[in-house]
C-alpha positions in Angstrom: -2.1 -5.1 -29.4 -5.2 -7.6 -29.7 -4.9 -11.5 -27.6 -3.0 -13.6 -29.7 -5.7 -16.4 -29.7 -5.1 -20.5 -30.2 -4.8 -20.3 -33.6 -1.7 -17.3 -34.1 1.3 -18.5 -32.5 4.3 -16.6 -32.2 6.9 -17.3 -35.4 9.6 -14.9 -33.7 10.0 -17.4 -30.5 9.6 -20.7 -32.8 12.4 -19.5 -35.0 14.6 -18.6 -31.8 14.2 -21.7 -30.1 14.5 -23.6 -33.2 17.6 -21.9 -34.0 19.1 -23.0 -30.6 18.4 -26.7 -30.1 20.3 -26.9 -34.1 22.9 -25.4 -32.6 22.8 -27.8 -29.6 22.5 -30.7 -31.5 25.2 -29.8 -33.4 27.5 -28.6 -31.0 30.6 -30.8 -29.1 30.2 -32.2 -26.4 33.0 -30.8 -23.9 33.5 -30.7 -20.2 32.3 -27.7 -18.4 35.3 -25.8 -16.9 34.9 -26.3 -13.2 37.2 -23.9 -11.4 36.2 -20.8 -9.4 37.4 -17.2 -9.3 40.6 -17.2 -7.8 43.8 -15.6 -5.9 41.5 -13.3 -3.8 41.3 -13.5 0.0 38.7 -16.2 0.9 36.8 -14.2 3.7 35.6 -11.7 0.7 35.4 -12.5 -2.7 35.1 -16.1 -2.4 38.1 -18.7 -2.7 38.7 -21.7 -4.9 38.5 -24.8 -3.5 42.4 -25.4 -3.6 45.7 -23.8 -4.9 45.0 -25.3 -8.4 41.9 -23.7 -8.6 40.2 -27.2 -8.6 36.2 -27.0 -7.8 35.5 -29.4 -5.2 32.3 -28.4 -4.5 29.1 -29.8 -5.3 28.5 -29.0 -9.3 30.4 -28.1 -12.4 28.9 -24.4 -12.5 30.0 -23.4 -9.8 31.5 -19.9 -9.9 32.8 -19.2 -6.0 32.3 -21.0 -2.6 32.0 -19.3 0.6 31.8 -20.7 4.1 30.6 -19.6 7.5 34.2 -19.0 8.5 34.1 -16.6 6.0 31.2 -14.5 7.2 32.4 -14.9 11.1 32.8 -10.9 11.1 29.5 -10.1 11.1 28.3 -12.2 13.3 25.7 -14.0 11.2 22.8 -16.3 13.4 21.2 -17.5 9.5 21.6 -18.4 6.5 19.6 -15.1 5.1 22.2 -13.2 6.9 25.4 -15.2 5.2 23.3 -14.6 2.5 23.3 -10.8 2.4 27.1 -10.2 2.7 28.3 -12.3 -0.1 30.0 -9.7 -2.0 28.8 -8.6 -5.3 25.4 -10.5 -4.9 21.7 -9.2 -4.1 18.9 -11.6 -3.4 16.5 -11.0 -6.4 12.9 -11.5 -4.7 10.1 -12.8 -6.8 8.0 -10.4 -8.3 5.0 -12.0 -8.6 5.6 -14.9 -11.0 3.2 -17.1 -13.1 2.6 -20.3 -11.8 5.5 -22.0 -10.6 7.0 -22.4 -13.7 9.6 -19.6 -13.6 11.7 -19.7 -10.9 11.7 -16.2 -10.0 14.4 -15.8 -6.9 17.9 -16.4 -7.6 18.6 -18.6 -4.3 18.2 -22.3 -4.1 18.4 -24.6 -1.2 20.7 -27.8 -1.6 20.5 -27.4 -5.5 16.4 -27.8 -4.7 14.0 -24.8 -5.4 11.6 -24.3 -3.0 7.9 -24.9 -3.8 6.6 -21.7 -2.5 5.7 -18.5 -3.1 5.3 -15.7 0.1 7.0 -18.5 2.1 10.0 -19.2 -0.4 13.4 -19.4 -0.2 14.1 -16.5 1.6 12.0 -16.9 3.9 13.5 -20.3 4.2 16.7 -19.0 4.7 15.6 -16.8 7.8 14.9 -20.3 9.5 18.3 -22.1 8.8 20.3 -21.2 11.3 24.0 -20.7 11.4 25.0 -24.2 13.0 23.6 -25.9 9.6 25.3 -24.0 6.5 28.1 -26.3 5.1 28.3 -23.4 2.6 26.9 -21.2 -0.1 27.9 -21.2 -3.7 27.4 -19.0 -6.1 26.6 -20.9 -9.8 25.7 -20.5 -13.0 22.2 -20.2 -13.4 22.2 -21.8 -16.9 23.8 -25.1 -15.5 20.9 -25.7 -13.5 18.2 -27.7 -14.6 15.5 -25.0 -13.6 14.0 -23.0 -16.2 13.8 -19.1 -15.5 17.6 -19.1 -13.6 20.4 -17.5 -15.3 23.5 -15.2 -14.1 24.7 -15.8 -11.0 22.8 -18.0 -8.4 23.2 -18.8 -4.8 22.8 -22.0 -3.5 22.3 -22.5 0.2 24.2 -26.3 1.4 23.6 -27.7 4.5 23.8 -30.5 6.7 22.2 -31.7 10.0 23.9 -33.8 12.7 21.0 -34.3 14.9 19.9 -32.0 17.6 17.2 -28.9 18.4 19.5 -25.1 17.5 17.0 -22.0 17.9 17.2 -18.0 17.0 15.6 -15.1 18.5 15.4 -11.6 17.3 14.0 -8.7 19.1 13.7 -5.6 17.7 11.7 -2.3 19.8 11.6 1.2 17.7 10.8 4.8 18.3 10.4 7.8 16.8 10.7 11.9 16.9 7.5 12.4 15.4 4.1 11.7 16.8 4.1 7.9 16.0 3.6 5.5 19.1 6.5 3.1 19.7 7.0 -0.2 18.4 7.2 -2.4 20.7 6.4 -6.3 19.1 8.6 -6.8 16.5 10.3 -10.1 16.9 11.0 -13.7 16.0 12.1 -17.0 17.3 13.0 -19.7 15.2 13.7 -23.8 15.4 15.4 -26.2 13.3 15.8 -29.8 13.5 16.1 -33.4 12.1 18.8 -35.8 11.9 21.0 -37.6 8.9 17.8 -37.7 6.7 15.5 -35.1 7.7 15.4 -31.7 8.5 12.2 -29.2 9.8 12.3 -25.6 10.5 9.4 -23.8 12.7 9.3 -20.1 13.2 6.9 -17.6 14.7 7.1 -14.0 13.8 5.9 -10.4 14.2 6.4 -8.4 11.2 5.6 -5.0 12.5 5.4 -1.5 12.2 4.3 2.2 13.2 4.8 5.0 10.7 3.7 8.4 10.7 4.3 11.9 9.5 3.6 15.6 9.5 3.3 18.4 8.0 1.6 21.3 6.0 0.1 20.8 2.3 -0.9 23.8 0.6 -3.4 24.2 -2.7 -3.3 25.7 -5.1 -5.4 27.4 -7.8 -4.8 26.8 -12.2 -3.4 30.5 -11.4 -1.0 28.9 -8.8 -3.0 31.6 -5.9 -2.9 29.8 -2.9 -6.5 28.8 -1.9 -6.3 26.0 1.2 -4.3 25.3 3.8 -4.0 21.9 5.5 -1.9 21.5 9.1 -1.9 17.1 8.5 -0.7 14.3 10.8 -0.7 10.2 9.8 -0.5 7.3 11.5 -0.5 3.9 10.3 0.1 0.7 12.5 1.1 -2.8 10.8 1.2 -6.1 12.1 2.2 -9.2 10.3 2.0 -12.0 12.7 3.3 -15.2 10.7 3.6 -19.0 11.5 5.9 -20.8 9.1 7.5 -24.0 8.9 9.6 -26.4 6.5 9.9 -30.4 6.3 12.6 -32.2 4.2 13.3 -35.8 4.3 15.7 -38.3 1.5 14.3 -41.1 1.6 17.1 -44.2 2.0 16.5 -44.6 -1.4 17.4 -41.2 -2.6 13.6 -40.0 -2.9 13.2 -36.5 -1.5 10.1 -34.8 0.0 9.5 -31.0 0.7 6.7 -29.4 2.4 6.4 -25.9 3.3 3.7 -24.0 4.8 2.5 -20.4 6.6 -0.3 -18.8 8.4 -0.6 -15.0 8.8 -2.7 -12.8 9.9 -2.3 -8.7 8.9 -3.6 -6.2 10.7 -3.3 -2.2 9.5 -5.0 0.7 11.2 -4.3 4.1 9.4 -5.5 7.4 10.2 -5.1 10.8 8.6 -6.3 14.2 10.4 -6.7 17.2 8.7 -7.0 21.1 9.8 -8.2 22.9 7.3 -9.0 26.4 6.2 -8.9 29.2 3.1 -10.9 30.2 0.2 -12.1 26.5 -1.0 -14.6 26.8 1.8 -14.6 29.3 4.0 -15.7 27.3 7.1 -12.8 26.1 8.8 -13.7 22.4 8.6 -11.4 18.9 10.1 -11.2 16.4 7.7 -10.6 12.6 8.8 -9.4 9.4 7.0 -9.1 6.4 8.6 -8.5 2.9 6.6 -8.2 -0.9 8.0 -7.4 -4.4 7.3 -7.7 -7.4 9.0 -6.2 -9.9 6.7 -6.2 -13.8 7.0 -3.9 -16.1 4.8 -2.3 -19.2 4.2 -0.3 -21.0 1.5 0.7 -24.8 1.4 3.6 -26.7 -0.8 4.4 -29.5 -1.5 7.0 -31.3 -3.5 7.7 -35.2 -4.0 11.0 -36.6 -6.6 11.7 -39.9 -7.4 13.3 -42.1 -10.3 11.1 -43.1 -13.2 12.4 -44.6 -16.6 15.9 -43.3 -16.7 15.3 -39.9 -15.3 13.6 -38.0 -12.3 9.9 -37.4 -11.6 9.2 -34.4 -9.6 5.7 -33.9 -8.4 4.7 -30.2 -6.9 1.0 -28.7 -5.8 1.1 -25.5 -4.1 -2.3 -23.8 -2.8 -2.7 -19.9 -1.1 -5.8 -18.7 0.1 -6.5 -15.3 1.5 -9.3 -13.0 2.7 -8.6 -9.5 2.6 -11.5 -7.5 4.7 -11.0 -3.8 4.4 -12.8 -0.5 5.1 -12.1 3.1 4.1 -13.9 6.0 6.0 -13.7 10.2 5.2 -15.6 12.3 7.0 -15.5 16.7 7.0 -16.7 18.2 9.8 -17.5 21.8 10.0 -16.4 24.3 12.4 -20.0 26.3 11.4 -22.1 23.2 12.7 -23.0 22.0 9.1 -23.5 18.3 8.3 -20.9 16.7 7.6 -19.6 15.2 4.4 -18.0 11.9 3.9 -17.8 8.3 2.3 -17.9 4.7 3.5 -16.4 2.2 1.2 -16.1 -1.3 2.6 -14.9 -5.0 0.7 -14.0 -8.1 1.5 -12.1 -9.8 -1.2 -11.4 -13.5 -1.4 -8.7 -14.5 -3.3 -6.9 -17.9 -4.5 -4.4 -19.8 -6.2 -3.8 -23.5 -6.3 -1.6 -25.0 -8.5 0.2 -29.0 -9.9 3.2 -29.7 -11.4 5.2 -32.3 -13.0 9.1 -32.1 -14.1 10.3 -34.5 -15.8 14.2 -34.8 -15.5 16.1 -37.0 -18.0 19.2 -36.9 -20.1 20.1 -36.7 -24.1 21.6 -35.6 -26.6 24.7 -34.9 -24.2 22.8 -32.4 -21.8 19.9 -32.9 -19.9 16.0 -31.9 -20.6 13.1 -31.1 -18.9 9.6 -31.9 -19.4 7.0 -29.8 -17.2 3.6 -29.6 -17.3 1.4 -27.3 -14.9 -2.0 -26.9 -14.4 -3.5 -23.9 -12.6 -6.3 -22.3 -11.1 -6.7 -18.5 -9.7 -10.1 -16.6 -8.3 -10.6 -13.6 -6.7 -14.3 -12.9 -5.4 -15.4 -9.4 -4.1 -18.2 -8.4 -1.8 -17.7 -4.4 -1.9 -20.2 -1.3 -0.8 -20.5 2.1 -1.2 -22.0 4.6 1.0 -22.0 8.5 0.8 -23.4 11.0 3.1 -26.6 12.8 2.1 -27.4 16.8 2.9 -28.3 16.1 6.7 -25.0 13.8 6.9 -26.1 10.1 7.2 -24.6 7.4 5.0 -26.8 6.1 2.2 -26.0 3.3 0.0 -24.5 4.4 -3.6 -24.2 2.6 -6.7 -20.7 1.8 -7.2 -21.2 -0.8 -10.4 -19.0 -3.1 -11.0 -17.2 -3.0 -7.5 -19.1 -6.6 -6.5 -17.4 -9.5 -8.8 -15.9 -12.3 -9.6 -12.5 -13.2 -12.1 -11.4 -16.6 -12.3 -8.3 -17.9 -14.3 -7.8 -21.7 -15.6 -4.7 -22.2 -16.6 -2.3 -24.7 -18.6 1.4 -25.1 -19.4 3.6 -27.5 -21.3 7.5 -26.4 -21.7 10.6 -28.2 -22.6 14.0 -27.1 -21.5 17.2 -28.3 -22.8 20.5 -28.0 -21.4 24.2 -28.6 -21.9 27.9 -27.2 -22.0 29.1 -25.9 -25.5 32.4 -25.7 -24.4 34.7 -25.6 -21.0 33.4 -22.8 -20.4 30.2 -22.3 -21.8 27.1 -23.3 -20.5 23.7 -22.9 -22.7 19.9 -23.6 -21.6 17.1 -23.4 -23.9 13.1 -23.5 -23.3 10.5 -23.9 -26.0 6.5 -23.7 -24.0 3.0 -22.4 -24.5 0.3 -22.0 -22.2 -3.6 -22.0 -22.3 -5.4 -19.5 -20.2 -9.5 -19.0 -20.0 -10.4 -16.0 -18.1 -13.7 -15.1 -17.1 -15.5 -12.5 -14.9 -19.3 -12.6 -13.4 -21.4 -9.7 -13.6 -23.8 -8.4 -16.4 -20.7 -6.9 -18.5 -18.5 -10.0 -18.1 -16.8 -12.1 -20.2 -14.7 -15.4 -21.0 -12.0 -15.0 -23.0 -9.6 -17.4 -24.2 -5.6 -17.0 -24.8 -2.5 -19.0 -26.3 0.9 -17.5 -25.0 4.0 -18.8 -26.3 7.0 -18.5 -24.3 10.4 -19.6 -23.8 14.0 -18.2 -23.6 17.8 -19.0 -24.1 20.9 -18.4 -22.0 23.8 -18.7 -22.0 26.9 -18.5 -19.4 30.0 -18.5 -19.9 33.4 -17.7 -17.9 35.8 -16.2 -19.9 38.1 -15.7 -17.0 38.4 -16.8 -13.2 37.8 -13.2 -12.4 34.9 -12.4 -15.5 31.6 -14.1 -15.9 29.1 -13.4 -18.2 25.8 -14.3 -18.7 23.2 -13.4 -21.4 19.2 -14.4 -21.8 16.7 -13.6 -24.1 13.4 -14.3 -23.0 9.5 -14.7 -24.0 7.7 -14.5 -21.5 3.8 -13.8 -20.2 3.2 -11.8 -17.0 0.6 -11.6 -14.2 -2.6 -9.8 -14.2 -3.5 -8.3 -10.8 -7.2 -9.5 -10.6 -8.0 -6.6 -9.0 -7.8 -3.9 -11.9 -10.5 -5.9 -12.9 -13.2 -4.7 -10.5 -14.5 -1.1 -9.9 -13.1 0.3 -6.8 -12.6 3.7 -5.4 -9.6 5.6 -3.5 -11.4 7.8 -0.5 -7.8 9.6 0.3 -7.5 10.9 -3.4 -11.1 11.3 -4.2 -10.2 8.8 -6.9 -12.4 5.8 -8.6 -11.6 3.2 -11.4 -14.8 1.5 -13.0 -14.8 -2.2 -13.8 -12.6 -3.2 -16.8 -13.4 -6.8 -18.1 -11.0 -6.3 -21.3 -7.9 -6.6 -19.7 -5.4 -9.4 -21.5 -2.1 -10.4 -20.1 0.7 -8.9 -20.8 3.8 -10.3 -23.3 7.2 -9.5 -22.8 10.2 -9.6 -25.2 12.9 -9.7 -22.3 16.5 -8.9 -23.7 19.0 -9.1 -20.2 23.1 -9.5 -19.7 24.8 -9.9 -16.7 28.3 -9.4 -16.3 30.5 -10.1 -13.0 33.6 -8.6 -12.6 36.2 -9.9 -9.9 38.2 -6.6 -8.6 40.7 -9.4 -6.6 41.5 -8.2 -3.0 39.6 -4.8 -3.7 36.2 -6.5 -4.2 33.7 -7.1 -6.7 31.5 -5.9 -9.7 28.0 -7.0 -10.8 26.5 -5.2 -13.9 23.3 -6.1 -15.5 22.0 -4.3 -18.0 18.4 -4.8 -19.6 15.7 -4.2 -22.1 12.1 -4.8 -22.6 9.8 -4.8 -25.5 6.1 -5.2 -24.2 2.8 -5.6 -25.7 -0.3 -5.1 -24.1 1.2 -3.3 -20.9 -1.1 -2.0 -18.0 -1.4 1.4 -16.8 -4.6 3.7 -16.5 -6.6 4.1 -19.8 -10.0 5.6 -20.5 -12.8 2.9 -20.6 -15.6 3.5 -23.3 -18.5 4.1 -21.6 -16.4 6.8 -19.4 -14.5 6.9 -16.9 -10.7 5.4 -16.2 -9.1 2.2 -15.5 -5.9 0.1 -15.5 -6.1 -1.5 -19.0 -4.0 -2.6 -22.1 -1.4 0.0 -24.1 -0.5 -1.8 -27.1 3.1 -1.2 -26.5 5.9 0.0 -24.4 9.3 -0.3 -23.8 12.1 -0.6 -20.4 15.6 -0.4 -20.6 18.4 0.3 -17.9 21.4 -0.6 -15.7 21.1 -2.3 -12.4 24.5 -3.8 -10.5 26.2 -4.4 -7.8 29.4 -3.7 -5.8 31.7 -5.2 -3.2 34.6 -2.6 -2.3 37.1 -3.7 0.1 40.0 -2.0 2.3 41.6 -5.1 3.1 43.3 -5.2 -0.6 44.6 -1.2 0.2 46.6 -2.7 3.8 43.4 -1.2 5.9 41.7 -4.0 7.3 37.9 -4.0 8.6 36.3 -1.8 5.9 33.4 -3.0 3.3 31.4 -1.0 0.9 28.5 -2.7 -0.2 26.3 -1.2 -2.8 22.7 -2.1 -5.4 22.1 0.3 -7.5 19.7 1.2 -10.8 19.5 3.6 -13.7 16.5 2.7 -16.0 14.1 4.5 -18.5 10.8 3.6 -20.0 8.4 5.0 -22.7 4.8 4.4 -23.4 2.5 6.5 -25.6 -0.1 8.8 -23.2 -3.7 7.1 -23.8 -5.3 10.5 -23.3 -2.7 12.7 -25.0 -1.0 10.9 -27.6 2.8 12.0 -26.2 5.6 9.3 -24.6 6.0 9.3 -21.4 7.5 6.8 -18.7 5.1 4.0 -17.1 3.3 5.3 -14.3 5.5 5.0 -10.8 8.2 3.5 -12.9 11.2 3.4 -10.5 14.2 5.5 -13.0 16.7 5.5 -10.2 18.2 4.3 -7.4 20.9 3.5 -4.9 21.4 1.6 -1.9 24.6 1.0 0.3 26.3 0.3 3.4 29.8 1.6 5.2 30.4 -0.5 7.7 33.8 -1.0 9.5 34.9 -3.7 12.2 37.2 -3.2 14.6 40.3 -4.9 14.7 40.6 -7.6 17.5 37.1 -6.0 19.5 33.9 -7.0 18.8 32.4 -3.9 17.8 31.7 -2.9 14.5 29.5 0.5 13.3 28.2 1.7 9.8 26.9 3.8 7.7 23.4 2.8 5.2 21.7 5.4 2.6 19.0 4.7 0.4 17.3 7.1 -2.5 15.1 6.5 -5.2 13.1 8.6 -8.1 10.2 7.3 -9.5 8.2 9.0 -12.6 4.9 10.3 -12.0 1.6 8.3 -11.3 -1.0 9.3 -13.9 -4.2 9.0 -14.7 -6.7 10.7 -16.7 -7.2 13.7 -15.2 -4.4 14.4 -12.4 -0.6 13.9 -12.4 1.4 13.0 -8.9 4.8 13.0 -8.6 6.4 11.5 -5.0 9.6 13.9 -5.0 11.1 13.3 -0.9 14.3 15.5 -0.1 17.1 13.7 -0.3 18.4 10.5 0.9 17.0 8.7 4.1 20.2 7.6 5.9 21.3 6.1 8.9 24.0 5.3 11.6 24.4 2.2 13.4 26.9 0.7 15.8 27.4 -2.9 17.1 29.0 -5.5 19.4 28.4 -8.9 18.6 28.8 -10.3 21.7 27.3 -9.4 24.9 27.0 -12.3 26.8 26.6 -14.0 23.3 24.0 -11.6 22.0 24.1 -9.4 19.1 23.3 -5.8 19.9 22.9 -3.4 17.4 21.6 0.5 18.3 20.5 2.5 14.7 19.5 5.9 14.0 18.2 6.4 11.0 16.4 9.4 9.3 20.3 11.6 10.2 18.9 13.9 7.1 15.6 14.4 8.2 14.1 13.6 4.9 10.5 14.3 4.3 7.9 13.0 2.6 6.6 15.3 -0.7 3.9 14.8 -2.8 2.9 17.4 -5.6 -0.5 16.3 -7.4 -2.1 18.3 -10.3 -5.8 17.9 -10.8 -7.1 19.0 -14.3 -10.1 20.1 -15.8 -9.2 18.9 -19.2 -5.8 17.5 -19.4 -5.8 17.0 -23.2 -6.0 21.3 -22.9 -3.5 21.9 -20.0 -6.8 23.2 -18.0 -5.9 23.1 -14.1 -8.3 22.8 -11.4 -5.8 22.4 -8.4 -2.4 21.6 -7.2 -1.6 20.3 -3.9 1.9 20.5 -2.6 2.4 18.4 0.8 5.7 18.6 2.9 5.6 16.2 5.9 7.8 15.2 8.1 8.2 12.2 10.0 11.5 12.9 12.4 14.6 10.7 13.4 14.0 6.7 13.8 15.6 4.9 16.9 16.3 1.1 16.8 17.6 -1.5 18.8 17.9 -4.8 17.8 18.9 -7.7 19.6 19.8 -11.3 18.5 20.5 -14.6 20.0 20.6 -18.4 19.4 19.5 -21.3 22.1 
C-alpha cells in the first residue's frame, strides 16, 4: 500500500470517531457503577471494599482492590512483586510505542503515568518498596483519562510517612554446561521523602552468562550429509543501570515527576567451531566472536497544574544512546592455508527527544483531552567492512549504504473524550493525526513526508461483579526500527541486507476484546482475544537494484487468543496452592514477496504458555514451586533461506523457599529439569522461487541444568 500523503485522509476512522462522539452527545448522563467483584476471599481474587460491595477506593472504575496484607504469603519486598501475583493480571510491557502518546503498559502509579520509556513504570515499581503500597487496584482502562488504556489496569497507591526503607537482591548462578558462573547479579534500592515528596534511587546489575553445545550437521539439496560441526557458545551480558524517581505536590495541588537512568551494556560472545567433511576437505576451526559496549541514558520530566477550568500537564522526555559493536569470523586451516574471515565494525548513535502538552478539562458530562506532541528521532551510523584477501589480511570492502543517517520530525494533535453511558458502562473515544518527515543522508536518500490518522474507541463495561468486559477498536501508526534502513551484514549467518530508503510506517486496523471472568474462591479468568488488519507491514523483501531487505508488504493480517488464569485450592478446602498461568494461541498471514504464497510473518510468535505451581506451607515459612515455559514461533525468512527455531520441549524449573532466614528471602531454583536444547534447522536455496537447495544445517545444542540462588532483604 503507497503513504497516505497530507492530502488523503483516512474516511474509515473519521466516520468511526464521528459516529462515537453522536452517540456521546446524545447519550444520559448516569453514574458509573462503582462496586467491585465480590464474595471471594480477599487474599486472592480481590475483595470489595465492604459487605455492601461499596467502592471506597480512590475512583469510580475501579474493578478490585488488593492490599499488602493480601500478598503477605509470598513474601513480597516491592511493589513489582505485589504486582506479579495479582491473580488473573500480567504486566503488559511496552512494546516500543510512538511518542509518548499511547500509553503502552497497563500499570499506573497514583492514577499518574510515568513519563518514561526503558525506565517506566515497571521499572518504577522495582524501586517502591513494600513499606509504601497503601494498595493496588485494578480499573477500568477506559475510565482513565489516558488515551491508549483499556481492559483492566493496575494502579500502584502509595503513601510516605517520612523515613529512608532500602532493598537488596542478590542473585549468583551456575551452570552444567561449559558457561562460567554468574557471579554479579544484584540490586540495592532506596526510597524516600515525606508528606509531599517522594524519591527512589537504585543501582543494578542486570547480568548474565549463557552458553551451549552441541553438534550441527549439513546437509546437501540430496539431504547426503556433507559437514560436521562439534560447536560450543558463550555469551556474557552485563547491564549495569543507575535509576532514580522524584515526585513532589506542591501545597497547592501542583505535581512534578522526574525520572531518569544511566546504563552501560556490555556483551562479549564467542562461537568455536570444529569442523570437517566433504565441503572442504581440510579440517579447518572456525571462530565468531561479537561485542558491545553500550552507553545510554534517558531523562523525563513531567509538570501539572490548573489552567482555565481544567489541568495543564507539561511532559519532555529525551534518550540518547551509542551503540559500539564489532563482529569478527575467522577459518583457520588444519593444512596451514590462510585463513578466511570478515571484520565488520559500527558505531551507531541513536536518539529520541520528545514535548508534550495534555490538556485536561471537562464537558459535555465526561471529560476531554487535548494533547499535542512534538518529536524528534536520529539514528547516525559509522560502519566498516573488512574481508580477508588470498594471503589472509583484512582489506577494506565496500559495504554501500552501511554509513548513514535517518532522522524523523514528528507532530501530533489528538482529542480524547470520555464518559459513563450507563452504571456500568464506561466509553472513551480519540479522534488524532500526526505529521511525520523522514529523511536519510547518502547519495540514494530521500525526504518523504506522511499524514497518519489515528484514533480508537473503547468501551468497558461490568455486566456483573464477577464479569468484565472490555472492547477497543483502534487506528493506529507503528514504529519504524531505523535500523532496517541502513545496509548491514550478519557474519554468523553469512547474511547481508542492503540499504532500503523506501521504508513507510506501518498502519494498523487494531480490533481487541477483553473479557475477565471471576471463578469466586477458585480463581480467576482473563481472555483477550484479537485481530489485526495491517498495511504496509515489514518483513524482508527484494530491493530493486538486487539484493534483500526489511521493507513494506502492502498487507497482512494477525489474529489470536492471549489470557490469563488464577486457579486456587483454597476454594476446594486445600489451602496453600496457586496456579498461575499467561498463555497465547495466534496466527498470521502475509503474501511471500518472492513466491507469491501466504505464509505467517517472519518469527511471528503462534504459541505459547507460561505458569507457575507453587504451594506454601501451612503455618512454616517455606514455600516451593513448579514454573514451565514453551513457545513456537514460525520461520524467519528471507530471500533465499528459511530457519525455523524448533527447541525440544518445555524449559522448566523447580524451586523452593523460606522467606525468612534471619529476615531474608531465600530462594534455591533449578531450572532446565528437561534438559531442553536449543535447535535450529536453516535451509539455504539456490533459487527458492524453484525449490532448488544448496544446504541444510541441522544444529542440536545443549546448554545443561541452571542453578540459582537468590537472596533478598530490606534495610
Amino acid at each position: 500500500m503507497s503513504p497516505i500523503f497530507v492530502n488523503s485522509p483516512d474516511i474509515r476512522l473519521t466516520l468511526l470517531t464521528g459516529a462515537a462522539l453522536f452517540a456521546l452527545s446524545s447519550a444520559p448522563v448516569c453514574a458509573q457503577e462503582a462496586s467491585v467483584p465480590g464474595a471471594a476471599p480477599a487474599d486472592l481474587t480481590g475483595a470489595p471494599a465492604d459487605e455492601t460491595g461499596a467502592d471506597t477506593s480512590e475512583g469510580s472504575g475501579t474493578r478490585a482492590v488488593f492490599t499488602p496484607e493480601d500478598f503477605a504469603r509470598f513474601a513480597p519486598r516491592s511493589a513489582a512483586d505485589m504486582a506479579r501475583q495479582v491473580p488473573g493480571f500480567s504486566i503488559r510491557e511496552g512494546d516500543g510505542a510512538r511518542g509518548l502518546g499511547a500509553a503502552d503498559t497497563n500499570v499506573l502509579i497514583n492514577g499518574r503515568r510515568i513519563s518514561g520509556k526503558s525506565n517506566g513504570p515497571v521499572e518504577a515499581l522495582g524501586r517502591i518498596p513494600v513499606e509504601e503500597v497503601v494498595r493496588l487496584e485494578i480499573v477500568d482502562g477506559a475510565s482513565l483519562d489516558i488515551g491508549g488504556l483499556s481492559g483492566q489496569v493496575l494502579n500502584v497507591v502509595t503513601a510516605r510517612s517520612g523515613g529512608i526503607t532500602g532493598r537488596f537482591r542478590y542473585a549468583p548462578q551456575i551452570r552444567t554446561r561449559g558457561t562460567p558462573p554468574r557471579l554479579l547479579e544484584g540490586s540495592i534500592s532506596l526510597a524516600g521523602g515525606g508528606l509531599k515528596d517522594e524519591w527512589t534511587l537504585a543501582l543494578e546489575n542486570d547480568s548474565n552468562r549463557r552458553g551451549d553445545d552441541g553438534t550441527e550437521f549439513v546437509f546437501d539439496e540430496a539431504d547426503n550429509l556433507i559437514d560436521s560441526r562439534e560447536e560450543q557458545a558463550n555469551f556474557a551480558f552485563d547491564t549495569i543501570s543507575l535509576s532514580g524517581s522524584y515526585s513532589r505536590t506542591a501545597n497547592n495541588g501542583n505535581v512534578l515527576n522526574l525520572t531518569g537512568e544511566v546504563n552501560g551494556f556490555i556483551r562479549r560472545g564467542k562461537e568455536v567451531s570444529e569442523r570437517s567433511g566433504s565441503i572442504n576437505p581440510v579440517d579447518r576451526l572456525r571462530t565468531f566472536r561479537d561485542t558491545e559496549d553500550e552507553f545510554n541514558f534517558e531523562v523525563g520530566a513531567d509538570y501539572q497544574f490548573p489552567v482555565m477550568g481544567g489541568q495543564l500537564k507539561l511532559i519532555g522526555y529525551h534518550r540518547f544512546e551509542d551503540s559500539p559493536t564489532t563482529s569478527f569470523v575467522i577459518t583457520e586451516f588444519a593444512d596451514g592455508s590462510a585463513p578466511t574471515g570478515t571484520l565488520f565494525t559500527r558505531d551507531a548513535d541513536e536518539g529520541e527527544t520528545i514535548a508534550r502538552g495534555e490538556f485536561n478539562f471537562g464537558a459535555a458530562g465526561g471529560d476531554v483531552v487535548l494533547a499535542l506532541e512534538g518529536v524528534k528521532n536520529f539514528l547516525d551510523i559509522t560502519a566498516e567492512l573488512e574481508v580477508r584477501d588470498d594471503q589472509g589480511v583484512l582489506q577494506p570492502a565496500n559495504l554501500a549504504g552501511a554509513t548513514d543517517r535517518v532522522d524523523e520530525d514528528r507532530g501530533e494533535a489528538s482529542v480524547t473524550y470520555g464518559r459513563p453511558l450507563a452504571r456500568n458502562l464506561q466509553l472513551q473515544t480519540s479522534l488524532g493525526a500526526e505529521l511525520s518527515r523522514i529523511s536519510q543522508d547518502g547519495p540514494t536518500g530521500l525526504t518523504r513526508t506522511f499524514f497518519r490518522p489515528k484514533g480508537f474507541v473503547a468501551l468497558d463495561w461490568k455486566a456483573s461483579n464477577t464479569f468484565n468486559f472490555s472492547g477497543r477498536v483502534e487506528r493506529k501508526v507503528g514504529q519504524l526500527n531505523f535500523f532496517d534502513f541502513i545496509a548491514s551484514v550478519d557474519l554468523d549467518f553469512d547474511n547481508a541486507n542492503v540499504s532500503n530508503v523506501e521504508l513507510v510506517p506501518p498502519q494498523f486496523w487494531a480490533f481487541e476484546l477483553e473479557a475477565n471472568i471471576g471463578l469466586g474462591a477458585l480463581g480467576t479468568l482473563a481472555l483477550r482475544p484479537f485481530f489485526e488488519d495491517a498495511s504496509d507491514i515489514v518483513d524482508q523483501i527484494p530491493i530493486e537494484g538486487g539484493g534483500e531487505a526489511p521493507g513494506n508488504i502492502p498487507s497482512a493480517r494477525t489474529y489470536g487468543l492471549e489470557g490469563d488464569v488464577t486457579l486456587l485450592s483454597d476454594g476446594l478446602g486445600w489451602e496453600g496452592t496457586r496456579f498461575d498461568a499467561n498463555f497465547r494461541v495466534a496466527g498470521s498471514s502475509l503474501d511471500d514477496p518472492l513466491l507469491g504464497t501466504s505464509r505467517d510473518l517472519s518469527d511471528f510468535q503462534n504459541r505459547r504458555i507460561d505458569f507457575e505451581l507453587r504451594h506454601d506451607l501451612a503455618n512454616t515459612d517455606w514455600a516451593t514451586g513448579v514454573t514451565a515455559f514453551w513457545s513456537d514461533r514460525a520461520p524467519n525468512v528471507r530471500l533465499d533461506q528459511i530457519s525455523v527455531r524448533n527447541d525440544s520441549f518445555a524449559f522448566a524449573g523447580y524451586y523452593i523457599e523460606n522467606k525468612d532466614i534471619e529476615g531474608l528471602v531465600v530462594r534455591l531454583a533449578i531450572n532446565n529439569i528437561l534438559d531442553r536444547t536449543n535447535r535450529i534447522d536453516r535451509t539455504v536455496f539456490l533459487d527458492r522461487t524453484a525449490g532448488i537447495v544448496d544446504f541444510r544445517e541441522d544444529r542440536d545444542r545443549s546448554f545443561g541444568q541452571i542453578f540459582t540462588l537468590e537472596i533478598e532483604g530490606t534495610f
